[in-house]
ZADO-1210 file (C-alpha; in nm, 4 decimals, padded with zeros to 6 digits):
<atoms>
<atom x="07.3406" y="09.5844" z="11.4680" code="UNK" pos="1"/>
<atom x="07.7201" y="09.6348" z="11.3674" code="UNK" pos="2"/>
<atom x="07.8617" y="09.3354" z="11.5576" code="UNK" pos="3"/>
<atom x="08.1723" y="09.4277" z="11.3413" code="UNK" pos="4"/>
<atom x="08.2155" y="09.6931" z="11.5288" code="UNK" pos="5"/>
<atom x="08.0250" y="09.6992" z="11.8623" code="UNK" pos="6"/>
<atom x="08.1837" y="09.3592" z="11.9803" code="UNK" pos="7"/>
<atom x="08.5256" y="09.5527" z="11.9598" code="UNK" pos="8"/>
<atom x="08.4996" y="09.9397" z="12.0637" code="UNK" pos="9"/>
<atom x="08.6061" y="09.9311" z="12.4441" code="UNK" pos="10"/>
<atom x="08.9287" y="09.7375" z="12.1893" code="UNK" pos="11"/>
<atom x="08.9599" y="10.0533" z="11.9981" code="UNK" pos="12"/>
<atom x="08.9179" y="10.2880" z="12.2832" code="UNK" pos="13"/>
<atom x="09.2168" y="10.0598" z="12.4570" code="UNK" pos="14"/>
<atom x="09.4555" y="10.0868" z="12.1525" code="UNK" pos="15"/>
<atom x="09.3559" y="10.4501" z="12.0585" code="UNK" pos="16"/>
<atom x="09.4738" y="10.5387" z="12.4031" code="UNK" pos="17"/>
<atom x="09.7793" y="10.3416" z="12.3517" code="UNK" pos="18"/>
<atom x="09.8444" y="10.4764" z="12.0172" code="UNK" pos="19"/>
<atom x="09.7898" y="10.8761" z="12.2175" code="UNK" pos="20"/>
<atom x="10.0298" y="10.7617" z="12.4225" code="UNK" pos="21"/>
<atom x="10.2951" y="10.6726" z="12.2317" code="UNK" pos="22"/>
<atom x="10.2412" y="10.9882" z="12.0535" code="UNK" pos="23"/>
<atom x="10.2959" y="11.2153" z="12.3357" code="UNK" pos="24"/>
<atom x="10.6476" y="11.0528" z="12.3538" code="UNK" pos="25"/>
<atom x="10.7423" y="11.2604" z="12.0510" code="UNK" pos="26"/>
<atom x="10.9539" y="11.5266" z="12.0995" code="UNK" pos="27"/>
<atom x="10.7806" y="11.8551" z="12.0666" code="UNK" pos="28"/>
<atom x="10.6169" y="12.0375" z="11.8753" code="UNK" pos="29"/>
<atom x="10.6174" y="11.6699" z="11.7126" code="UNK" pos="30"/>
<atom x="10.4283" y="11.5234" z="11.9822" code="UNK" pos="31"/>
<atom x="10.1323" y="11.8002" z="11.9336" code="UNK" pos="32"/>
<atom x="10.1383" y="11.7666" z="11.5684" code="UNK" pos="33"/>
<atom x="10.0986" y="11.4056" z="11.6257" code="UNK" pos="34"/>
<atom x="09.8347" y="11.4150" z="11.8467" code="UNK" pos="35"/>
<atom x="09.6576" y="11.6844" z="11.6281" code="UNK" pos="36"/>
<atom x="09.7050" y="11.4304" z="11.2903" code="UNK" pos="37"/>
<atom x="09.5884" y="11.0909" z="11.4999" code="UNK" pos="38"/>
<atom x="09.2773" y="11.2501" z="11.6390" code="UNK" pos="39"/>
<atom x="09.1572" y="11.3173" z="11.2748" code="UNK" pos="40"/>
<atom x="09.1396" y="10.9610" z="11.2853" code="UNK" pos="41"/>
<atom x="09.0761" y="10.8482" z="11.6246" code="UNK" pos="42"/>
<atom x="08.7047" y="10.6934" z="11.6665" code="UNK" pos="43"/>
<atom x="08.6221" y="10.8394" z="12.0081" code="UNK" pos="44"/>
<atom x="08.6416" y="11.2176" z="11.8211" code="UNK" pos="45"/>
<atom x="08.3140" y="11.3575" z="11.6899" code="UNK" pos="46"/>
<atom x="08.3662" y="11.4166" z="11.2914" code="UNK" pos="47"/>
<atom x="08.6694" y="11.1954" z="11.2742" code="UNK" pos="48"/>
<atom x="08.7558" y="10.9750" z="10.9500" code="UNK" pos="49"/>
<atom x="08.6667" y="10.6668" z="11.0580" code="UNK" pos="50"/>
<atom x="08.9192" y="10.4276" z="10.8761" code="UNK" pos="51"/>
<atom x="08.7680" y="10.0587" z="10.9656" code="UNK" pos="52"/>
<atom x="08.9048" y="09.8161" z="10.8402" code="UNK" pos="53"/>
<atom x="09.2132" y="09.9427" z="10.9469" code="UNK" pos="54"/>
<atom x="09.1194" y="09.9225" z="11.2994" code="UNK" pos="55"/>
<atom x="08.9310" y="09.6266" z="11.2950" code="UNK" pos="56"/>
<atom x="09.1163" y="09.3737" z="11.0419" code="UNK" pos="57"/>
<atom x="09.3410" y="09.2235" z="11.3473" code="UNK" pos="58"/>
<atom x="09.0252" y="09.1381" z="11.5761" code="UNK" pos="59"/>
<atom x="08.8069" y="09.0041" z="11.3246" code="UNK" pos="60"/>
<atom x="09.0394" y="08.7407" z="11.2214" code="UNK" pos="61"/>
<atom x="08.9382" y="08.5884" z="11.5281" code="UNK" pos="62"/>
<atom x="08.6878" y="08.4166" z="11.3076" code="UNK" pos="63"/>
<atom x="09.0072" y="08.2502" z="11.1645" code="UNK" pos="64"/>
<atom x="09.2204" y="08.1532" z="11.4305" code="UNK" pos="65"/>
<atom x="09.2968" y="08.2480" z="11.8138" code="UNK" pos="66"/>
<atom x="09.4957" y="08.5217" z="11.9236" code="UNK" pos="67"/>
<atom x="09.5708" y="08.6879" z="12.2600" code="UNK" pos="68"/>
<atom x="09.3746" y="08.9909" z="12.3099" code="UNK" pos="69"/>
<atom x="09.7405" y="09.1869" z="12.3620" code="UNK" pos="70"/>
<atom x="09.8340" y="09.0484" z="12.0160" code="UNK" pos="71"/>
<atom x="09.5427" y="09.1603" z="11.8371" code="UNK" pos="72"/>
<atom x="09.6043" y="09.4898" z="12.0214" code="UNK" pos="73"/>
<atom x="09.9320" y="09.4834" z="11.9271" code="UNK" pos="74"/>
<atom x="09.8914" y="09.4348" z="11.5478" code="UNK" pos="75"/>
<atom x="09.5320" y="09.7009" z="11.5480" code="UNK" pos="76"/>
<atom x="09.8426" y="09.9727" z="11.7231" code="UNK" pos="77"/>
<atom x="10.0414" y="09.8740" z="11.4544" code="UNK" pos="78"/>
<atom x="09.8038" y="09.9132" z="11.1898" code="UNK" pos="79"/>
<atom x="09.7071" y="10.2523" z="11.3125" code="UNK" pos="80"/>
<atom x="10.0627" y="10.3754" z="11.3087" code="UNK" pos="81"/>
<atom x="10.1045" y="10.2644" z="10.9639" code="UNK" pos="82"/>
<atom x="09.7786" y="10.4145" z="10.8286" code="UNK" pos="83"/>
<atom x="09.8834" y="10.7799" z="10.9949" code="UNK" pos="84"/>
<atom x="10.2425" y="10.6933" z="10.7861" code="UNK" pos="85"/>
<atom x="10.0803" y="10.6596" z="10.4549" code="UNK" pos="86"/>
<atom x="09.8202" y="10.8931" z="10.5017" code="UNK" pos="87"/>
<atom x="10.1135" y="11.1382" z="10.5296" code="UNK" pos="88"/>
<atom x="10.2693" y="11.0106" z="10.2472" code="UNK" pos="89"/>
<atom x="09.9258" y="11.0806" z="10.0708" code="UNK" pos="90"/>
<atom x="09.9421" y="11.4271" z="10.1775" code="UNK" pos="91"/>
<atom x="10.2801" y="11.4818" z="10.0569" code="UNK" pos="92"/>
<atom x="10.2306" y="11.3876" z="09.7588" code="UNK" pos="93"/>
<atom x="09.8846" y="11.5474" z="09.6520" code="UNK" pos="94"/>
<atom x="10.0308" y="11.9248" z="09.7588" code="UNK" pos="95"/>
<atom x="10.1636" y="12.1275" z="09.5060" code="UNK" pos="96"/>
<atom x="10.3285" y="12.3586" z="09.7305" code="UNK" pos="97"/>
<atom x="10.5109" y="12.1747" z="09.9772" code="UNK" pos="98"/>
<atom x="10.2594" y="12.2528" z="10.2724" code="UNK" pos="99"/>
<atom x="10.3009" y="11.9474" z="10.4477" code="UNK" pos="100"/>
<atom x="10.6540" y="11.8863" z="10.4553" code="UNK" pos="101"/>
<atom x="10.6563" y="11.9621" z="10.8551" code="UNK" pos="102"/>
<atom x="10.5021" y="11.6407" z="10.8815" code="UNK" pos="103"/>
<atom x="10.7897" y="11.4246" z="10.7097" code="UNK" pos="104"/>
<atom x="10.9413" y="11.3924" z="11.0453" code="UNK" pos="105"/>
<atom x="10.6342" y="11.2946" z="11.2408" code="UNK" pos="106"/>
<atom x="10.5775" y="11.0524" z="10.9570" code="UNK" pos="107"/>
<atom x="10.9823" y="10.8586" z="11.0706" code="UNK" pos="108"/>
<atom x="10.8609" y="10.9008" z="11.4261" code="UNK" pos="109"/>
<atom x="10.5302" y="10.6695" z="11.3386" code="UNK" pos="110"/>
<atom x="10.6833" y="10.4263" z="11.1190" code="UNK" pos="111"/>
<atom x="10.9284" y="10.3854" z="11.4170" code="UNK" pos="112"/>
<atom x="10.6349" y="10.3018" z="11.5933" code="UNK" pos="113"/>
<atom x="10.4871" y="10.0338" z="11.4103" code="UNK" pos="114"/>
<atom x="10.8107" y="09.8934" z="11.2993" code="UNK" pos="115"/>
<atom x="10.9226" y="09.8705" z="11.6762" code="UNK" pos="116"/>
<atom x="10.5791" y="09.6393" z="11.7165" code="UNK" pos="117"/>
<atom x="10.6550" y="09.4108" z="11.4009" code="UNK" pos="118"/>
<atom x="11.0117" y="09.3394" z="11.5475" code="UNK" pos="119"/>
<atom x="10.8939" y="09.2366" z="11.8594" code="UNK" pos="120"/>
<atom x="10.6080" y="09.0184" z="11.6998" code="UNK" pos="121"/>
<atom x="10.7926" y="08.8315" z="11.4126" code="UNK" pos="122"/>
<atom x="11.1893" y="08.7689" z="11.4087" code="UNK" pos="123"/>
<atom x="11.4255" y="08.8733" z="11.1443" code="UNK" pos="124"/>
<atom x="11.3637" y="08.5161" z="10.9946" code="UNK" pos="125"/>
<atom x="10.9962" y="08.5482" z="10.9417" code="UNK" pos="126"/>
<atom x="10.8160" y="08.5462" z="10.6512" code="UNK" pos="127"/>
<atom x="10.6274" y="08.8197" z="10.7413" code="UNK" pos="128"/>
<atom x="10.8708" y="09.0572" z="10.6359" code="UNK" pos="129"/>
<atom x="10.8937" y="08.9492" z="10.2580" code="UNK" pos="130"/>
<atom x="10.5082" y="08.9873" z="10.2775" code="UNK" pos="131"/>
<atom x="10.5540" y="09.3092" z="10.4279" code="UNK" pos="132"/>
<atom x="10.8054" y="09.4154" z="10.1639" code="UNK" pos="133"/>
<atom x="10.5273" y="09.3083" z="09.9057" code="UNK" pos="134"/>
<atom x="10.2773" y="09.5290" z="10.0603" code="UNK" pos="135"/>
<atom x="10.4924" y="09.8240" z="10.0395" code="UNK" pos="136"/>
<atom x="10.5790" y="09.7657" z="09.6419" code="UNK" pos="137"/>
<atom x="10.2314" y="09.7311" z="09.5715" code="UNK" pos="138"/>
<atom x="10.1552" y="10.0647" z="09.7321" code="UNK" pos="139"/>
<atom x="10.3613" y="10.2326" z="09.5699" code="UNK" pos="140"/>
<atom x="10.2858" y="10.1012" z="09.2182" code="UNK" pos="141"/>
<atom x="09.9369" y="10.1862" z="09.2715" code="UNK" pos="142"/>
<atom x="09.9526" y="10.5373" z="09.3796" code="UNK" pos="143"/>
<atom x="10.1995" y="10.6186" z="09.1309" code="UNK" pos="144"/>
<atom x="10.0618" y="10.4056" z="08.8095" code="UNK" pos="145"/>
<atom x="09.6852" y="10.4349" z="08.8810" code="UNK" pos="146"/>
<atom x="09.6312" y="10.7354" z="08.6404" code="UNK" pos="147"/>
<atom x="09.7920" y="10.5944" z="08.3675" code="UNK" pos="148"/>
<atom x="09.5738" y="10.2559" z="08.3487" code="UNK" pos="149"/>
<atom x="09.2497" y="10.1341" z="08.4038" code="UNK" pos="150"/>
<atom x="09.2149" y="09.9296" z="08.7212" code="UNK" pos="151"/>
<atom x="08.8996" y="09.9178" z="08.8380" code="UNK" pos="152"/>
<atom x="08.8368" y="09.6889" z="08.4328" code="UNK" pos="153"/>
<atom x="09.1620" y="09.5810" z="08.3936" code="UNK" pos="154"/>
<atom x="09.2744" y="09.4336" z="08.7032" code="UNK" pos="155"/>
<atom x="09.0323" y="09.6065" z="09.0048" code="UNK" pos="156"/>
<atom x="09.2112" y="09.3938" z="09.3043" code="UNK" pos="157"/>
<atom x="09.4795" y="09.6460" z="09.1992" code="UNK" pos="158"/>
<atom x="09.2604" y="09.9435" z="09.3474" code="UNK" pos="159"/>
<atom x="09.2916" y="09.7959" z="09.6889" code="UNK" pos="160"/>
<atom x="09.6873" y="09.7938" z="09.6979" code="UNK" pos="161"/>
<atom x="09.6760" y="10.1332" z="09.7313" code="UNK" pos="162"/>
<atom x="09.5881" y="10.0382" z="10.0951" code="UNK" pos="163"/>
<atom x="09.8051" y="09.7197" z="10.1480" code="UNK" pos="164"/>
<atom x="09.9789" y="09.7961" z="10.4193" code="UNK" pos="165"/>
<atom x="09.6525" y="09.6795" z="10.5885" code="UNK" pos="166"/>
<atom x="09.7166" y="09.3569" z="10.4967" code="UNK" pos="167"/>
<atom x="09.9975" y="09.3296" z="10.7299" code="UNK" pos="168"/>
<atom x="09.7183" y="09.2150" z="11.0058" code="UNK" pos="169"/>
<atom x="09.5789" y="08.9776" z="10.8055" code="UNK" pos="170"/>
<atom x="09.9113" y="08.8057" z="10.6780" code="UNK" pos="171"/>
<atom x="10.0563" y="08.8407" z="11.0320" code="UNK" pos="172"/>
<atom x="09.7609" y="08.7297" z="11.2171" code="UNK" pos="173"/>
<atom x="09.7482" y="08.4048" z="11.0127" code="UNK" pos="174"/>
<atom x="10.1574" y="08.3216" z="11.0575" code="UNK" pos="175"/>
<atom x="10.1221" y="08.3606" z="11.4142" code="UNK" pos="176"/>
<atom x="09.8734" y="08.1433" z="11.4118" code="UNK" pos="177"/>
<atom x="10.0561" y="07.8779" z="11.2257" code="UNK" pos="178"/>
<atom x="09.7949" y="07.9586" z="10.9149" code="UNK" pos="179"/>
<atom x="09.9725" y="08.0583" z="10.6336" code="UNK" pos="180"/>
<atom x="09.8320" y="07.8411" z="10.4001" code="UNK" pos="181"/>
<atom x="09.4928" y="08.0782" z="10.4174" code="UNK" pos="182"/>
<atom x="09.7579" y="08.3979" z="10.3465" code="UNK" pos="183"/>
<atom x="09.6400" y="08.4183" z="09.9414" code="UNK" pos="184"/>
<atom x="09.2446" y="08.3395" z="10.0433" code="UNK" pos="185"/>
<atom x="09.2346" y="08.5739" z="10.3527" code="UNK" pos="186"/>
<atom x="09.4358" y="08.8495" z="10.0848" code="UNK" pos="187"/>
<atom x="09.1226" y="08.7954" z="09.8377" code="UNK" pos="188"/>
<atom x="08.8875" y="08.8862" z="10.0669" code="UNK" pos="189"/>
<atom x="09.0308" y="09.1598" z="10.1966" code="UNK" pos="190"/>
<atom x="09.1476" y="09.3195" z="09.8730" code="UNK" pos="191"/>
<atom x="08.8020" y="09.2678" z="09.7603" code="UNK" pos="192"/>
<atom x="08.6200" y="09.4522" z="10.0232" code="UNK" pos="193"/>
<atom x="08.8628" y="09.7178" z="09.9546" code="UNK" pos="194"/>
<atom x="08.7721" y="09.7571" z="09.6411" code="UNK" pos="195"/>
<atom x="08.3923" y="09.8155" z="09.7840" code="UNK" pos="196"/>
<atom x="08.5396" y="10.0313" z="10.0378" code="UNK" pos="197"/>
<atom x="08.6733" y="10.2472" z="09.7649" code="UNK" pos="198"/>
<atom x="08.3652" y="10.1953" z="09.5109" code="UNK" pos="199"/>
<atom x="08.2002" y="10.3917" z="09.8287" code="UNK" pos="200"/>
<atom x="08.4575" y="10.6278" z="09.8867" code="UNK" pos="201"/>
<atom x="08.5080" y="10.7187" z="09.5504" code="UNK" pos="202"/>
<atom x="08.0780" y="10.8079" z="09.4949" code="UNK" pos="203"/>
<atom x="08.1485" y="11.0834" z="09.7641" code="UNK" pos="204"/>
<atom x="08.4406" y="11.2236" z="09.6412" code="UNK" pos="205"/>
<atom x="08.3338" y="11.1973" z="09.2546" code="UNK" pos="206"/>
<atom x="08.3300" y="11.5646" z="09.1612" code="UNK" pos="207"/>
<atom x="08.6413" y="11.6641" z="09.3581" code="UNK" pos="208"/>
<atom x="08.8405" y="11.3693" z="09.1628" code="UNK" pos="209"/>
<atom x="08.6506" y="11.5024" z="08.8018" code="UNK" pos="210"/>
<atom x="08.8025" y="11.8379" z="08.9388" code="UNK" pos="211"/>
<atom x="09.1579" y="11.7296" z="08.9824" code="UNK" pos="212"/>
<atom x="09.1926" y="11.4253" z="08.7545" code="UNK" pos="213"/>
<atom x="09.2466" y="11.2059" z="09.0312" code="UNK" pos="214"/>
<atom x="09.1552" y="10.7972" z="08.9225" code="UNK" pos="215"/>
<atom x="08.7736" y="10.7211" z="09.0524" code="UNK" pos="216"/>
<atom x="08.5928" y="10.3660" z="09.0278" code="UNK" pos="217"/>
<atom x="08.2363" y="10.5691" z="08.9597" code="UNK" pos="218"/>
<atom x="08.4044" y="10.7759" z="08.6910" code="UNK" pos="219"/>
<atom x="08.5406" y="10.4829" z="08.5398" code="UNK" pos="220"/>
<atom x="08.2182" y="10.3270" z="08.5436" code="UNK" pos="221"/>
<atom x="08.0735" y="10.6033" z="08.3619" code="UNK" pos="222"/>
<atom x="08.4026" y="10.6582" z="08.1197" code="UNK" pos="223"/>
<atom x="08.2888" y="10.3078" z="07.9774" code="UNK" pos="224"/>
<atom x="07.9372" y="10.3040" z="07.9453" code="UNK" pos="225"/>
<atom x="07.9716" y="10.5740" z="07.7128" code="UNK" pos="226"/>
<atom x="08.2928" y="10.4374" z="07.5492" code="UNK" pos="227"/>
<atom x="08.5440" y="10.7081" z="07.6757" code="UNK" pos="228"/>
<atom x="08.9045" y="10.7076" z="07.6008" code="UNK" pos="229"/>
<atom x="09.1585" y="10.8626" z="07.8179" code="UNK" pos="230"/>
<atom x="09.1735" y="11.1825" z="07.6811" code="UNK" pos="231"/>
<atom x="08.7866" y="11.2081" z="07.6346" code="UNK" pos="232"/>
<atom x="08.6727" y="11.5056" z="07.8330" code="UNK" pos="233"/>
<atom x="08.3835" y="11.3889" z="08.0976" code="UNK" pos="234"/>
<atom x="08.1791" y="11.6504" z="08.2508" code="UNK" pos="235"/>
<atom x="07.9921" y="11.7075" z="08.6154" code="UNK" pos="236"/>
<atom x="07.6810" y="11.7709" z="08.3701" code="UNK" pos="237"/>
<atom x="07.7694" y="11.3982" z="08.1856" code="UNK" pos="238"/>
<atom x="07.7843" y="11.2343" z="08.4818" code="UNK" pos="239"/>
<atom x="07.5209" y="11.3882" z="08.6883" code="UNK" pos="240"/>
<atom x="07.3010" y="11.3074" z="08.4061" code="UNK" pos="241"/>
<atom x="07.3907" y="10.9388" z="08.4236" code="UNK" pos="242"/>
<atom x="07.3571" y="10.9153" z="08.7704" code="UNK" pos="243"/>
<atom x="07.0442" y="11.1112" z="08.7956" code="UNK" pos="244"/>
<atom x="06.8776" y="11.0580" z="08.5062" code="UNK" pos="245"/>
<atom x="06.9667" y="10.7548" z="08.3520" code="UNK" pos="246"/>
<atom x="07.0200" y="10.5601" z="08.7270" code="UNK" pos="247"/>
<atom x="07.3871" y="10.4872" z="08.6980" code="UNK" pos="248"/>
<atom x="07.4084" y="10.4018" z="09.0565" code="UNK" pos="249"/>
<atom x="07.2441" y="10.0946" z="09.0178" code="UNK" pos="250"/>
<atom x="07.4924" y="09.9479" z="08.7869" code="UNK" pos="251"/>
<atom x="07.7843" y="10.0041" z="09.0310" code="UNK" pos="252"/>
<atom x="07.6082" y="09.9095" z="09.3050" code="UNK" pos="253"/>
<atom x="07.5065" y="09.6190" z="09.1503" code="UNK" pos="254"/>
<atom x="07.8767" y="09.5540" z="09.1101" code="UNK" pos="255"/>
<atom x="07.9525" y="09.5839" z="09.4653" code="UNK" pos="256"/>
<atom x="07.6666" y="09.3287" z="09.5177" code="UNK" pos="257"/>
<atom x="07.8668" y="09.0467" z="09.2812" code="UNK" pos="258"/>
<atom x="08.1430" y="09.1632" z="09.4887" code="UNK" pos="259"/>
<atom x="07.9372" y="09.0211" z="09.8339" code="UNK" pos="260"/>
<atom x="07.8367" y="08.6906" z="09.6404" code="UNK" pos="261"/>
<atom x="08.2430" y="08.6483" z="09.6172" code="UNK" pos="262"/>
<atom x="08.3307" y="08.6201" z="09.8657" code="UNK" pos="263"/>
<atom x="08.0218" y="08.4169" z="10.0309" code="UNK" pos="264"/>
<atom x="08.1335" y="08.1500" z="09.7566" code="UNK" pos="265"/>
<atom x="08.4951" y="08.1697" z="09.9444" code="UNK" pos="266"/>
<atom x="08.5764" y="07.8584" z="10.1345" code="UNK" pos="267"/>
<atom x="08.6711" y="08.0634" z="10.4440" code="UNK" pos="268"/>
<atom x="08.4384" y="08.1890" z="10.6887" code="UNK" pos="269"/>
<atom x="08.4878" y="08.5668" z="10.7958" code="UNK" pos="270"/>
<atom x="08.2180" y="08.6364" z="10.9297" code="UNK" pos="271"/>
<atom x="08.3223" y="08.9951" z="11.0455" code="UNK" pos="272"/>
<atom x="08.4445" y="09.1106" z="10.7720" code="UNK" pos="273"/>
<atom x="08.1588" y="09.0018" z="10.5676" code="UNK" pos="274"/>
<atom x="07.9373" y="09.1657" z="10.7605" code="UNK" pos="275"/>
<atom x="08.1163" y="09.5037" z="10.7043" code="UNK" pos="276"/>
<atom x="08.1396" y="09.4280" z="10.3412" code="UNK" pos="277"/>
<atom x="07.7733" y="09.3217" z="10.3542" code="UNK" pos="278"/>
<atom x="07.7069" y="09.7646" z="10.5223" code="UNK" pos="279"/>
<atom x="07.9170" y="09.8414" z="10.2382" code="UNK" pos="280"/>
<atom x="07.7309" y="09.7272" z="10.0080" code="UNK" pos="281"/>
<atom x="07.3682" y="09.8445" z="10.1465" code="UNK" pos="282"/>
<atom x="07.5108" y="10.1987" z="10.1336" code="UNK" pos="283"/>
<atom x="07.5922" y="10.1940" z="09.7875" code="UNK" pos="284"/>
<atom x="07.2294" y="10.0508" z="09.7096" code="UNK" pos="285"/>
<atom x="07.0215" y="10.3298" z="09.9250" code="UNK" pos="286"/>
<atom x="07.2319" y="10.5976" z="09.7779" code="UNK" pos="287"/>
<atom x="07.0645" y="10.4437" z="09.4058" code="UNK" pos="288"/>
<atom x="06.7587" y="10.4131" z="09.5987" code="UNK" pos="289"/>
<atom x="06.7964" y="10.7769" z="09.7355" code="UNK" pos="290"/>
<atom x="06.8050" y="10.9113" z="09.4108" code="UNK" pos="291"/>
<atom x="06.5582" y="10.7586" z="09.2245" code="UNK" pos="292"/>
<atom x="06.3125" y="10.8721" z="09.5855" code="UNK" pos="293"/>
<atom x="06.4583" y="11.2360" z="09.5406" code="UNK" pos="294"/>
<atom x="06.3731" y="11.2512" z="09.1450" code="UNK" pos="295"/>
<atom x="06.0274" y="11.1055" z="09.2203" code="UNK" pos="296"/>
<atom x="05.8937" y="11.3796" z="09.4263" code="UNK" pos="297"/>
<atom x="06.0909" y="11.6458" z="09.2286" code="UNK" pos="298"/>
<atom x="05.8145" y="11.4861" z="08.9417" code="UNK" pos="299"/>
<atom x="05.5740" y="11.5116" z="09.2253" code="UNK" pos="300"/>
<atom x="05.6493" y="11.8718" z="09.2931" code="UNK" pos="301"/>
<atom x="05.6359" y="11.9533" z="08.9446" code="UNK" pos="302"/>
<atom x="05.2862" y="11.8110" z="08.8847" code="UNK" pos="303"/>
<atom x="05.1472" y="11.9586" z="09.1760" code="UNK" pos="304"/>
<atom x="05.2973" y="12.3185" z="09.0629" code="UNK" pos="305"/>
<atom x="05.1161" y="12.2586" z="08.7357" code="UNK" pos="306"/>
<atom x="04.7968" y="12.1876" z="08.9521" code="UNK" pos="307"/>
<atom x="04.8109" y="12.4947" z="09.1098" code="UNK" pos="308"/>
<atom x="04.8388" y="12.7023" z="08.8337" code="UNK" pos="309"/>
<atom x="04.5554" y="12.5269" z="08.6353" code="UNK" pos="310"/>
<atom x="04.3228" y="12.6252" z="08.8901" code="UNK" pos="311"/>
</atoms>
């Protein structure tokens, strides 16, 4: 059972409502756009992205320390609103022709939103805000610097800061709960399960990113098993042969599997979040299991077509 996510949905259903209503605020034809954008996300909608840890960061630090339910509502709302911001921004910037520019306004009108929830939950004098501030430069330097490095060998925690905006639960969870001391242990262990998060993520969208040169943690996987350079030209036939044929997908899962055994050796208990990580992890190793079921009865079928025409 998903306890991650069971103990909390009439939570989401509360702030997805909230967030819908805020929305229909807007002024129009914002406030349909708005609505249209947020219920690509929204959990309740069939075939929605469903963007986790997002949600769900504020109400599983619970297993850290005590807050109000209409805090933790407060900061998931928040989270939401900042998610739909930089998954604009995200937009924006992979067009070529400019087709989302409508949104730029919608995208003020949401970080008005979130921002308006931040002021009201930490003073001007907080600390959250230079953590907040640090979130936002390490987004940027990872969206814009990613294809010019190697992240996922050289420094892989930096392949979750292109979601750390996230962390502003997290960080702000633990200073209202007079807990900063955990801020850099609690960061870990969210950037790590991040990096999972996109490990997964990036095995779905593998030949799409091949397509468009976008940076992908299974690509770079592969890129270095067979001692790529940059400028090395990998192919879908390369890579379906490693992943197919020579069982690929083991290795990185096996990686997201040292990732688990991290963060159990933490000294903080997250249960939650763990438990997510811990899903995260089982995907990646019954996609590797998957394959090697689908190539055994493609041997199968092969043998018994020889049968056939024996006799």
């Amino acid at each position: 059972m998903k306890t991650w996510l069971t103990k909390h949905e009439m939570s989401l259903g509360r702030v997805f409502e909230a967030v819908t209503e805020r929305v229909r605020q807007y002024p129009a034809p914002l406030d349909q756009l708005g609505l249209s954008y947020a219920a690509k996300f929204d959990v309740g909608q069939e075939g929605s992205s469903k963007n986790y840890v997002c949600y769900l960061l504020p109400y599983w630090m619970e297993d850290v320390g005590e807050l109000s339910s209409e805090t933790q509502d407060k900061l998931a709302i928040a989270n939401i609103f900042i998610m739909l911001y930089y998954f604009i921004q995200d937009d924006i910037m992979d067009s070529s022709k400019g087709e989302h520019r409508e949104k730029l306004p919608l995208a003020n009108l949401f970080q008005m939103d979130y921002m308006a929830i931040y002021r009201e939950l930490f003073p001007a004098f907080s600390p959250f805000w230079s953590y907040y501030e640090t979130y936002v430069c390490e987004w940027a330097d990872s969206v814009t610097n990613e294809g010019s490095r190697d992240d996922f060998f050289d420094d892989k925690l930096r392949i979750a800061r292109k979601a750390s905006p996230v962390k502003n639960a997290s960080t702000g969870a633990l200073l209202l709960t007079g807990q900063a001391h955990l801020i850099p242990e609690v960061t870990a262990a969210v950037e790590l399960s991040l990096v999972t998060l996109q490990m997964l993520d990036d095995y779905a969208d593998w030949e799409e990113d091949l397509e468009e040169g976008s940076y992908n943690c299974l690509l770079a996987s592969i890129r270095r098993k067979l001692n790529f350079s940059r400028i090395d030209t990998l192919t879908v036939e390369a890579v379906k042969h490693e992943l197919y044929v020579l069982d690929h997908a083991d290795v990185y899962s096996e990686i997201a599997a040292a990732h688990h055994e991290n963060l159990h050796h933490m000294s903080i208990h997250m249960d939650q979040l763990y438990e997510f990580h811990e899903s995260l992890v089982r995907n990646l190793q019954n996609i590797s299991q998957e394959i090697k079921e689908q190539r055994k009865q493609l041997l199968l079928g092969g043998f018994f077509h020889f049968m056939s025409k024996s006799v």
